[in-house]
Rosetta silent file (secondary structure, phi, psi, omega in degrees, C-alpha in Angstrom):
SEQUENCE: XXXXXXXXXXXXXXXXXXXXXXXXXXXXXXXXXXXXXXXXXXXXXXXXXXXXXXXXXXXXXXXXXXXXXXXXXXXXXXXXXXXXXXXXXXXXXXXXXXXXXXXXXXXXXXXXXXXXXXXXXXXXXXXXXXXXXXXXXXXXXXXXXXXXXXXXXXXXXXXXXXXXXXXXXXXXXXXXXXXXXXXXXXXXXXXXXXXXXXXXXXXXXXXXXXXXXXXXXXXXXXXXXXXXXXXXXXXXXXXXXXXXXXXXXXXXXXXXXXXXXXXXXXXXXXXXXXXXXXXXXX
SCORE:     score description
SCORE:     0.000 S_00000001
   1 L     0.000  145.980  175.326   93.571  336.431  233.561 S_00000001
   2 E  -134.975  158.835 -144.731   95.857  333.452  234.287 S_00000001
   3 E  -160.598  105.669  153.573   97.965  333.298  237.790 S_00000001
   4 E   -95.979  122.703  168.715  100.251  330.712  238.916 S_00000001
   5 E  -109.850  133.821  165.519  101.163  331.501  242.625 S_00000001
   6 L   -55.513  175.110 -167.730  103.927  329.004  244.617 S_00000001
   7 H   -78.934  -34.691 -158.023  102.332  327.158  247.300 S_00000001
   8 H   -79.734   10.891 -178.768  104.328  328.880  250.702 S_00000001
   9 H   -94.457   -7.284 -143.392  102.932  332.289  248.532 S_00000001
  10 H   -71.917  -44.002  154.674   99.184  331.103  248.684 S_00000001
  11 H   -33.889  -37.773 -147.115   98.523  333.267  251.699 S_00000001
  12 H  -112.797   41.077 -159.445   99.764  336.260  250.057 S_00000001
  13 H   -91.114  -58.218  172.844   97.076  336.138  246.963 S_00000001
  14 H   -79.801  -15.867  154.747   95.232  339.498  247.791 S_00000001
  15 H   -69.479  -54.193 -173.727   98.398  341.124  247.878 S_00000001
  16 H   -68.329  -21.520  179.633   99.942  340.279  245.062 S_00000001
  17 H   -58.583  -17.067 -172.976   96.732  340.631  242.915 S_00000001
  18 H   -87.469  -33.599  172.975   96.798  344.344  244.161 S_00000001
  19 H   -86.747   -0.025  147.888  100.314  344.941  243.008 S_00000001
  20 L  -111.227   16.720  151.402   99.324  343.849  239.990 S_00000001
  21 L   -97.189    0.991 -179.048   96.372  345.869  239.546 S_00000001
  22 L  -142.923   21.318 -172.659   98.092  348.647  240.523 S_00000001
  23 L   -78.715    5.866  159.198  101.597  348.383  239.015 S_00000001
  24 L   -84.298  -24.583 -163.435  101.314  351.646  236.878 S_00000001
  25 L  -114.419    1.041 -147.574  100.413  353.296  239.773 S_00000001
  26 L  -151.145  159.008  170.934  102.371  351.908  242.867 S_00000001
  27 L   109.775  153.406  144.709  106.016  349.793  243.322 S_00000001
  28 L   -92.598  151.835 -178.697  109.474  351.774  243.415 S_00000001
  29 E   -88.982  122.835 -138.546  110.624  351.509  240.102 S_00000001
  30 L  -131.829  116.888  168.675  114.585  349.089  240.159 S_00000001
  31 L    54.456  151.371  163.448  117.192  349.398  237.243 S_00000001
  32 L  -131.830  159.763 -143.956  116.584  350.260  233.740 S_00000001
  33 L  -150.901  108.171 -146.559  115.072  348.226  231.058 S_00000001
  34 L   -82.187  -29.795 -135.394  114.524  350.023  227.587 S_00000001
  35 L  -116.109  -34.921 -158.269  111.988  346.568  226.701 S_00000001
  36 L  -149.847  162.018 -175.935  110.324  345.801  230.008 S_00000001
  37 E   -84.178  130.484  154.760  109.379  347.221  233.624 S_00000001
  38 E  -135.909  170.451 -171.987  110.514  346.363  236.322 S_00000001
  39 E  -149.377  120.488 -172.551  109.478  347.504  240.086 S_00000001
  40 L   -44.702  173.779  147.345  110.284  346.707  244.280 S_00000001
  41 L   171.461  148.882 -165.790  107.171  346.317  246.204 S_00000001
  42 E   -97.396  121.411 -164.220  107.021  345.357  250.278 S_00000001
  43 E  -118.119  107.696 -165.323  104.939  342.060  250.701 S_00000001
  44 L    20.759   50.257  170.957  104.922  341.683  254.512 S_00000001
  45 L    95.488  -55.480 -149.863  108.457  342.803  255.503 S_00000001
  46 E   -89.173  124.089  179.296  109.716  340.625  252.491 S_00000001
  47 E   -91.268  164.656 -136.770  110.391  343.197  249.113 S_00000001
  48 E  -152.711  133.362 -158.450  109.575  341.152  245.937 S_00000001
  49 E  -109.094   99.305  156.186  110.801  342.048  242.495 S_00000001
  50 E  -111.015  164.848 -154.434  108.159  342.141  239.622 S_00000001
  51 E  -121.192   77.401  178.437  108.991  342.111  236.295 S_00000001
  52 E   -98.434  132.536 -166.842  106.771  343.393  233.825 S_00000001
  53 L   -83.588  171.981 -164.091  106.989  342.521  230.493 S_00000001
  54 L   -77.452  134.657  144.879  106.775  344.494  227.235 S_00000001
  55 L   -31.960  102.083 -164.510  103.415  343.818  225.229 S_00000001
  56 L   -60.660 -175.228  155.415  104.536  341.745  222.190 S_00000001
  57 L   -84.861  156.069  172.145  103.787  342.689  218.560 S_00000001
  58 L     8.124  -78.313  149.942  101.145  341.267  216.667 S_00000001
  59 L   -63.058  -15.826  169.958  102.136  338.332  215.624 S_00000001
  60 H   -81.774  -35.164 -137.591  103.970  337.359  219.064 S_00000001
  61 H  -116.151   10.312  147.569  100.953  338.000  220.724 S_00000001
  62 H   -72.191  -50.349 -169.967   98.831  335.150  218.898 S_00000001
  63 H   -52.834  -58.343 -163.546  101.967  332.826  218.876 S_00000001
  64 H   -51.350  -56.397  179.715  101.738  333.513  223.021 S_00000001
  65 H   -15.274  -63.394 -124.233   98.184  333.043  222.769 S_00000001
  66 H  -145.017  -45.829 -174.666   97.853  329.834  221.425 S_00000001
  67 H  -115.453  -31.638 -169.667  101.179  328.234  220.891 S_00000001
  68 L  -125.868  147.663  163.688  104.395  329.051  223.066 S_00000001
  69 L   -24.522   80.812  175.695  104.714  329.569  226.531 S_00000001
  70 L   -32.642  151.606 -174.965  105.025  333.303  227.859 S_00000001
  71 H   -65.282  -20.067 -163.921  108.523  335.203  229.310 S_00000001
  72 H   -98.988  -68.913 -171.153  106.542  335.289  232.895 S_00000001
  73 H   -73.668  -27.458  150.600  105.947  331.494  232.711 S_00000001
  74 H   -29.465  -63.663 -165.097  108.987  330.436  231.185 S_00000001
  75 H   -55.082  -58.234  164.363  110.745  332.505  233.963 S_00000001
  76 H   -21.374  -82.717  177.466  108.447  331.219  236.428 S_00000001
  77 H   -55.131  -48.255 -159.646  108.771  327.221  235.269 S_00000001
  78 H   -92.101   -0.610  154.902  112.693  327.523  234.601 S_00000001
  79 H   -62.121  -44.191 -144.220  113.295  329.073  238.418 S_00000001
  80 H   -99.338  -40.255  169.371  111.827  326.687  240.001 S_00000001
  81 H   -41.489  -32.555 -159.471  113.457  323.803  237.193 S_00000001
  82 H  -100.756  -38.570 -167.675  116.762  325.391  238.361 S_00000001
  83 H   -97.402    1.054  176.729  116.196  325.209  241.899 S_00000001
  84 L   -94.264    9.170  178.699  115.371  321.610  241.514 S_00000001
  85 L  -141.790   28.868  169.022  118.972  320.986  240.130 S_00000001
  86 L    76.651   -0.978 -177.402  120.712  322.880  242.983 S_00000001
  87 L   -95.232  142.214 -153.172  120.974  326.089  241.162 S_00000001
  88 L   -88.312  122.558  173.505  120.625  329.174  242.667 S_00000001
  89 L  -143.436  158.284 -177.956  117.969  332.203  241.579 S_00000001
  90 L   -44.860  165.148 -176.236  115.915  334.696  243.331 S_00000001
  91 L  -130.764  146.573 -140.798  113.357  332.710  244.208 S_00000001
  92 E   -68.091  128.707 -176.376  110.157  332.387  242.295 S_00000001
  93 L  -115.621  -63.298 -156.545  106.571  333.375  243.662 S_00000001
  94 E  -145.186  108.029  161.058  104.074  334.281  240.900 S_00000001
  95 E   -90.696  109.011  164.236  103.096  334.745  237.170 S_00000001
  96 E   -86.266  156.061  175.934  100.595  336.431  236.024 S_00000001
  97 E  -155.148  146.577 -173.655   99.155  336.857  232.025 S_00000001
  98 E  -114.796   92.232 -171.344   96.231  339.138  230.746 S_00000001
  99 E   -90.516  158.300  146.634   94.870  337.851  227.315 S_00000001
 100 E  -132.223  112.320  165.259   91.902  339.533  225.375 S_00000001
 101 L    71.063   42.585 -176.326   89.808  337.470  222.978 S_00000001
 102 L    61.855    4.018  170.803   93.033  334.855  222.437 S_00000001
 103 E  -112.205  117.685  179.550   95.365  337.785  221.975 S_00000001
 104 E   -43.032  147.492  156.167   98.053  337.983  224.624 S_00000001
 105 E   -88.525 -115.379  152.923   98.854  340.890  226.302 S_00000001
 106 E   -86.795  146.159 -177.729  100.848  341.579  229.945 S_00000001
 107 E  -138.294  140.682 -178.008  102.779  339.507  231.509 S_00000001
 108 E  -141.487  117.920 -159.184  104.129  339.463  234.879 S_00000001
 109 E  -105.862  142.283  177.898  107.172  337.354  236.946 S_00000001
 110 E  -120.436  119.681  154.909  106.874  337.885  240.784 S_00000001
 111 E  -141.694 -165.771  175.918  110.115  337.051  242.823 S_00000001
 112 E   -65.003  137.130 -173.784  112.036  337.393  245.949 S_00000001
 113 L   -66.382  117.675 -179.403  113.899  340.614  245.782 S_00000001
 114 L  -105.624  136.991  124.812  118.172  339.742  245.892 S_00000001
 115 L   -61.360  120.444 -162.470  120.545  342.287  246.928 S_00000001
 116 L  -128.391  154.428 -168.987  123.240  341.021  245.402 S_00000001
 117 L   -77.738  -29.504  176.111  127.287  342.558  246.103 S_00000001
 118 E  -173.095 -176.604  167.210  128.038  343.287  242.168 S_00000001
 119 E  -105.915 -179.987  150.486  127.277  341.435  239.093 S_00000001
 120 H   -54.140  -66.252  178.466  129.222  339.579  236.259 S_00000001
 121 H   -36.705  -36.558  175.686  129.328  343.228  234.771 S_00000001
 122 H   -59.133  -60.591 -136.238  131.729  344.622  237.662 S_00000001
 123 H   -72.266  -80.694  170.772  134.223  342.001  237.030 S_00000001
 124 H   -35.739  -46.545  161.237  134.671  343.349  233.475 S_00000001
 125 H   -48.307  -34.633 -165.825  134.582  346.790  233.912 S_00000001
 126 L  -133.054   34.103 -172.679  137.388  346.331  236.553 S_00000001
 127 L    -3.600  -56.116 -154.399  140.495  344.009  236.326 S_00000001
 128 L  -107.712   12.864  154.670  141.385  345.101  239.923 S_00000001
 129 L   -35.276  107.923 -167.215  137.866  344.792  241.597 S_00000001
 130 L   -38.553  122.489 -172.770  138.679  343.009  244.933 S_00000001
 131 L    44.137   69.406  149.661  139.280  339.012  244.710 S_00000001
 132 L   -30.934  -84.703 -175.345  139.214  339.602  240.604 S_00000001
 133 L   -57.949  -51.867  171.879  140.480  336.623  240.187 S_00000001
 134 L   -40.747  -59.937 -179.534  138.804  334.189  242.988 S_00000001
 135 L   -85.668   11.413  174.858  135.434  335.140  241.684 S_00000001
 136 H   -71.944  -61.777 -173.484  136.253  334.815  238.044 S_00000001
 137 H   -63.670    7.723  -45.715  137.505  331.459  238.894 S_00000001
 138 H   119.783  -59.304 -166.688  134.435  330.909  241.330 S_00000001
 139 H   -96.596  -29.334  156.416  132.366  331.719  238.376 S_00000001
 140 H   -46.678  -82.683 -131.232  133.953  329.291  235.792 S_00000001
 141 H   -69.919   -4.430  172.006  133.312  326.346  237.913 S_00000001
 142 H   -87.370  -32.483  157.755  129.314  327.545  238.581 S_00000001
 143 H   -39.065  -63.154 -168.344  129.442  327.606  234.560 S_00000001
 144 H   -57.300  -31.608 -156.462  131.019  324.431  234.210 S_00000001
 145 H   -83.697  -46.007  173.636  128.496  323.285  236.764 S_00000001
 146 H   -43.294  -54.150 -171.764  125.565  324.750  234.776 S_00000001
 147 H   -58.151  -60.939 -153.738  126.927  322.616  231.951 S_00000001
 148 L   -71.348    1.168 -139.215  127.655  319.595  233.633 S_00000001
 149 L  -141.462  -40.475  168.851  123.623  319.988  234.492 S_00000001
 150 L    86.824   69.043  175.304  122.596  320.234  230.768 S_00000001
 151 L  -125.856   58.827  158.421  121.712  323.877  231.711 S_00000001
 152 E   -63.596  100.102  158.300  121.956  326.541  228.603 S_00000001
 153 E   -55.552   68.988 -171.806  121.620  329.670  229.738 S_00000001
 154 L   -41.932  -47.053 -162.585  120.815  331.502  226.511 S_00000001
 155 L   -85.937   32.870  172.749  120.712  334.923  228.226 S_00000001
 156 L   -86.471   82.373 -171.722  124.549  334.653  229.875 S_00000001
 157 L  -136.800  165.637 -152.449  125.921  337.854  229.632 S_00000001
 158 H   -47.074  -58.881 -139.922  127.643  339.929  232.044 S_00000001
 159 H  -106.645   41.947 -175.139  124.818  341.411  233.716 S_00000001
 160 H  -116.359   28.742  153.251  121.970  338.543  234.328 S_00000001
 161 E  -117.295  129.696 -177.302  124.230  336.774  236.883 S_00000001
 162 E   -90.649  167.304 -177.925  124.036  338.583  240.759 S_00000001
 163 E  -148.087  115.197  165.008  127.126  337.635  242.965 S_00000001
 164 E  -117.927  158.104 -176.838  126.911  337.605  246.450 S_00000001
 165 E   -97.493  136.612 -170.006  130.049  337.461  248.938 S_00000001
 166 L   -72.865 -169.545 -178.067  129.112  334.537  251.390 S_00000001
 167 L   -84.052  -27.171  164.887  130.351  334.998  255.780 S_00000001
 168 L   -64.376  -17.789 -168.873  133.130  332.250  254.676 S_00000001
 169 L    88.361   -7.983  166.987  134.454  334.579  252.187 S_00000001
 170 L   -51.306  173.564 -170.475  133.242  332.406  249.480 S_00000001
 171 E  -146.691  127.634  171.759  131.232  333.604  246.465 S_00000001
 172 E  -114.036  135.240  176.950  127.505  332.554  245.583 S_00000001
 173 E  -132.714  152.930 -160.221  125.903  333.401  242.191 S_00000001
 174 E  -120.052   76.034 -168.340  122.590  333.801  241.379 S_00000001
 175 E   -51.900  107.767  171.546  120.977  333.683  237.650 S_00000001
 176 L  -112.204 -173.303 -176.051  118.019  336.141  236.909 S_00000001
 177 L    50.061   77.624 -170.391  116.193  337.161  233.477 S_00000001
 178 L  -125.142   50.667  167.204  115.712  333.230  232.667 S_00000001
 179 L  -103.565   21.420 -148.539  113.203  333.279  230.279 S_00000001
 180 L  -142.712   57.734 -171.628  115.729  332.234  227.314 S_00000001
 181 E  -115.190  124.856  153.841  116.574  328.859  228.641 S_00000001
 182 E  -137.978  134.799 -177.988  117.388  325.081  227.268 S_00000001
 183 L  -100.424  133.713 -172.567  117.991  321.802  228.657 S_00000001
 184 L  -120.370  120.209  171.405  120.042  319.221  227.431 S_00000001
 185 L   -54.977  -63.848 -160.046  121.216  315.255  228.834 S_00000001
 186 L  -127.406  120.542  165.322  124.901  316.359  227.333 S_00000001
 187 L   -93.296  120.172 -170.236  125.756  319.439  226.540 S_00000001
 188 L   -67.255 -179.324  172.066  128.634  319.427  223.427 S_00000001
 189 H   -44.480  -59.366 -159.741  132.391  321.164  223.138 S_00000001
 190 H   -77.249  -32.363  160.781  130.727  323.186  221.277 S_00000001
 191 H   -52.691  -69.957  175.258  127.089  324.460  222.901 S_00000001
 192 H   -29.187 -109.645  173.327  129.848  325.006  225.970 S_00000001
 193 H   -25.959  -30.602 -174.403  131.842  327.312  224.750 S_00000001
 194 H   -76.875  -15.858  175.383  129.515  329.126  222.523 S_00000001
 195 H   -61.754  -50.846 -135.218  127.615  329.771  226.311 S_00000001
 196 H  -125.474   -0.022  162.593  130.548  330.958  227.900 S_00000001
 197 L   -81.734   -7.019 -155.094  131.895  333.609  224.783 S_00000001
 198 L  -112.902   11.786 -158.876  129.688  335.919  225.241 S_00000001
 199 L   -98.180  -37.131 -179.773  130.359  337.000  229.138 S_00000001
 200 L  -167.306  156.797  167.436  133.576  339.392  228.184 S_00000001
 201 L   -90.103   16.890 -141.289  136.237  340.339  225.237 S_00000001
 202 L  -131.564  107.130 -168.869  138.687  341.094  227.368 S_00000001
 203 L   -39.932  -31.674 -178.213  142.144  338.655  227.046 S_00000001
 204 L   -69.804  -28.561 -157.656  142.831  338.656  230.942 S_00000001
 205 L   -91.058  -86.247  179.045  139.598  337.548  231.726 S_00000001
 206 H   -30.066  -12.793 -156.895  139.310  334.904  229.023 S_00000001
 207 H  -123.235   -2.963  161.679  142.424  333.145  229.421 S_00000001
 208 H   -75.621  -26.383 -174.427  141.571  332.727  233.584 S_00000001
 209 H   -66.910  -49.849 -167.789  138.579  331.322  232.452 S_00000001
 210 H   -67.823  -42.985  159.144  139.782  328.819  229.878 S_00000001
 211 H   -23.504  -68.795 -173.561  142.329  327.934  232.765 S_00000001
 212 H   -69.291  -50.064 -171.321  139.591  327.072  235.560 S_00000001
 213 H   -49.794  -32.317 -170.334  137.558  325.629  232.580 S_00000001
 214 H   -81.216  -33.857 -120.305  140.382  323.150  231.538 S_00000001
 215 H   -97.934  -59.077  172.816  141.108  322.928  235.082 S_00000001
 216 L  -100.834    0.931  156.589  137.910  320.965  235.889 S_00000001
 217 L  -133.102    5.629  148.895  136.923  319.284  232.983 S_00000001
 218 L    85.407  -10.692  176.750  139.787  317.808  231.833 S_00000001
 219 L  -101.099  149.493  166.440  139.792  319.458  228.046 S_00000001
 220 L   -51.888  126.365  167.513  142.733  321.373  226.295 S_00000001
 221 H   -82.775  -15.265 -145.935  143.318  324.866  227.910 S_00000001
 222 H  -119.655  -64.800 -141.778  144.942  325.743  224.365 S_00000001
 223 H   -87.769  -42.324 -177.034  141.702  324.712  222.610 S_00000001
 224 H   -43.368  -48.638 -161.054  139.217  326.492  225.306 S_00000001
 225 H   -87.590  -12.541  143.985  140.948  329.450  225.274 S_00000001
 226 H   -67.551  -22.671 -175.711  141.103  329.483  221.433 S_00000001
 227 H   -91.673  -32.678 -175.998  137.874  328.272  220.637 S_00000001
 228 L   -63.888  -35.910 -170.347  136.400  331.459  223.097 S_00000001
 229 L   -80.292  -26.673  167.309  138.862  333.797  221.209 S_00000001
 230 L  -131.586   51.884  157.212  136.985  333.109  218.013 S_00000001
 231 L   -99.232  -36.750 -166.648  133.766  332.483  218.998 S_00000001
 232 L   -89.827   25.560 -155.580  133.364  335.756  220.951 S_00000001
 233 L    20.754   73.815  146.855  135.886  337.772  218.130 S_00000001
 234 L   -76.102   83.476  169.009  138.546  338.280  220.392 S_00000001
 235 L    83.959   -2.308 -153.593  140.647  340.911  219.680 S_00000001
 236 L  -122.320   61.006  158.636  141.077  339.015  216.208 S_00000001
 237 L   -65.225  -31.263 -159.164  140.669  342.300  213.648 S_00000001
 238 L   -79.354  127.343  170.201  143.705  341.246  211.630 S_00000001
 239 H   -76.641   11.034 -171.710  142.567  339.034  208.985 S_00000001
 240 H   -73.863  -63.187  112.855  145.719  337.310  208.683 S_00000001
 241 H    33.747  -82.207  176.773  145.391  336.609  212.519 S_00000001
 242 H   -83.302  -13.636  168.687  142.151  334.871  212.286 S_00000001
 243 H   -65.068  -53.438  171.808  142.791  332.660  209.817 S_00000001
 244 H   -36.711  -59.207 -173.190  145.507  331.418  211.226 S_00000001
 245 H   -60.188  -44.685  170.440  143.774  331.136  214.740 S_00000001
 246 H   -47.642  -62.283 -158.393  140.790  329.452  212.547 S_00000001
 247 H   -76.312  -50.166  165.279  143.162  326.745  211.095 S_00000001
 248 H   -42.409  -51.127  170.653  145.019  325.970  214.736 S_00000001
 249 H   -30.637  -67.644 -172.877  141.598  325.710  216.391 S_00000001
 250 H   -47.795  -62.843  165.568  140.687  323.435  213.644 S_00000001
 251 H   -31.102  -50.096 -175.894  143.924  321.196  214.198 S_00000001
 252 H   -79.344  -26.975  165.732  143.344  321.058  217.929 S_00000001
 253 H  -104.695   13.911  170.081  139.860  319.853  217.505 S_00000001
 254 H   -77.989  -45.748 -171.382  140.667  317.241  214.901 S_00000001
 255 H   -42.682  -54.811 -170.743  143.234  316.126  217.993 S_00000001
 256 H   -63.809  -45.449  171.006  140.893  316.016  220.281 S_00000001
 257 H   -24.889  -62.601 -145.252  138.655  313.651  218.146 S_00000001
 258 H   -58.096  -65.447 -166.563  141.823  311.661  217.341 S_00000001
 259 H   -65.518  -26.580 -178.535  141.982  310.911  221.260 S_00000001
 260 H   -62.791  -20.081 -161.191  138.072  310.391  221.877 S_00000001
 261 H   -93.424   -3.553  161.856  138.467  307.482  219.150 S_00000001
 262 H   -61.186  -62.807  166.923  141.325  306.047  220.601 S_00000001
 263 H   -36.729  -55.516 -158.091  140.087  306.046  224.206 S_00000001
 264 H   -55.712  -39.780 -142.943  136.838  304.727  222.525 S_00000001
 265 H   -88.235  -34.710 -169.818  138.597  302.014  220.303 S_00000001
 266 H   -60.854  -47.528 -164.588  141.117  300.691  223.695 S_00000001
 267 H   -59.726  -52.079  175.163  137.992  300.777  225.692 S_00000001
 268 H   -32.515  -47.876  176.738  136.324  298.520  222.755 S_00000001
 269 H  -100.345   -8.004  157.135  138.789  296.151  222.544 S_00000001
 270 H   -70.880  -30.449  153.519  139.393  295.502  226.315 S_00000001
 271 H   -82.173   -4.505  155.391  135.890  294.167  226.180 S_00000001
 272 H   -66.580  -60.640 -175.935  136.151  292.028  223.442 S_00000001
 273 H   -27.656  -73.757  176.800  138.901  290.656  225.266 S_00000001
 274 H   -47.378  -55.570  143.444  137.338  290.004  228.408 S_00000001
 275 H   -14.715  -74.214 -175.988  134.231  289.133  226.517 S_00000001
 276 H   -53.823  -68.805  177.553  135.931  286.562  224.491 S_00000001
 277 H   -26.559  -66.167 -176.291  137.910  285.094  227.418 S_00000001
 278 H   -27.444  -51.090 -178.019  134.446  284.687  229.328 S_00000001
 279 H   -91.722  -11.965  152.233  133.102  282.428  226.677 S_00000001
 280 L  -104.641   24.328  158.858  135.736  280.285  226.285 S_00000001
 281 L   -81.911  -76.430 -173.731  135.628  279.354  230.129 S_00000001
 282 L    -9.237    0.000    0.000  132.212  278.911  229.478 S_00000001
């Protein structure tokens, strides 16, 4: 067996080893999950979420052996990665992993339990779901924020972000299921948006988003909310439609080039200038 526990958890050792010797037989069992378990359990007054994962196939369960990191330590490593860049997830206690003879087995993520007021899933479901709009908008700019972080969320789909309403009226979100993670120093136009198509189809939604999105970064609201409409197939059955939508897109990001190489070439030659000048005071 291999067991990372956080340090303020270190006390709490002989518990958790018991709820994970005894997680078939003990725990309430929380949400369902066709691929993996998961179950409550009360760890001195605090309840504590474990997550147990599905027993790979065959061939997964060498690869875990021997070459890539397990979903419990991934989850594990990128909470705590996440909370070291201000971003907010339940927060992270313990992994466990059960190997026999170099072939993986179970795997298990231990965290703080969240009660959270809805999900990213509510929002969709429900155009008129109270301050719609606030936390949509609320929910760009923690995206944008992800980004701006070099934070790809692989797994960003309506329902692995919790939403709680703060005492200010304010809105905090929360990331779970993070074992499907990558970090990047820049994240491109494009890695952006392809993150941020996959959260809803739904035209009302999408076009507040590319709004807050443009809104705070300074990029064409015409190309966000176009580039979203055919990355996530929005709505765009007719093929007549998407071509069209295809070729504007295309136009709009030739533009934007057009302007990085301007900005690029003005910045270039105001430092030659200055440059130059410099050296013939010299």
């Amino acid at each position: 067996m291999k067991k990372t526990i956080a340090p303020l958890f270190q006390k709490d050792i002989t518990e958790l080893d018991d709820f994970i010797s005894d997680f078939n037989f003990s725990g309430k069992q929380f949400g369902e999950d066709s691929r993996n378990t998961i179950k409550l359990f009360d760890l001195n007054g605090t309840t504590v979420n474990i997550k147990a994962f599905k027993t790979p196939i065959i061939i997964n369960r060498l690869i875990y052996g021997f070459i890539r990191k397990s979903k419990a330590q991934r989850s594990f490593e990128f909470a705590n990665r996440l909370f070291s860049l201000g971003i907010k997830s339940p927060t992270p206690i313990a992994y466990y992993e059960f190997s026999n003879f170099g072939f993986f087995g179970k795997s298990y993520y231990i965290s703080k339990h969240l009660n959270c007021d809805l999900t990213f899933r509510e929002l969709t479901k429900d155009l008129n779901y109270p301050d719609h709009e606030i936390i949509l908008r609320a929910f760009t700019r923690f995206t944008y924020d992800l980004h701006q972080k070099g934070v790809n969320f692989l797994d960003h789909s309506p329902g692995n972000t919790l939403i709680k309403k703060n005492e200010n009226g304010s809105y905090s979100f929360f990331l779970v299921d993070l074992n499907r993670m990558t970090f990047h120093q820049n994240m491109s136009f494009h890695i952006r948006m392809k993150n941020l198509c996959r959260l809803t189809y739904k035209v009302e939604m999408v076009k507040i988003m590319s709004n807050e999105y443009a809104t705070i970064s300074g990029e064409s609201e015409d190309l966000i909310f176009r580039t979203l409409s055919i990355e996530g197939n929005l709505n765009l059955t007719n093929i007549r439609t998407l071509n069209e939508e295809k070729e504007k897109l295309s136009e709009l990001k030739k533009e934007r080039r057009k302007v990085k190489c301007r900005h690029g070439f003005l910045f270039h030659a105001i430092y030659g200038y200055f440059h130059f000048s410099i050296c013939r005071v010299k």
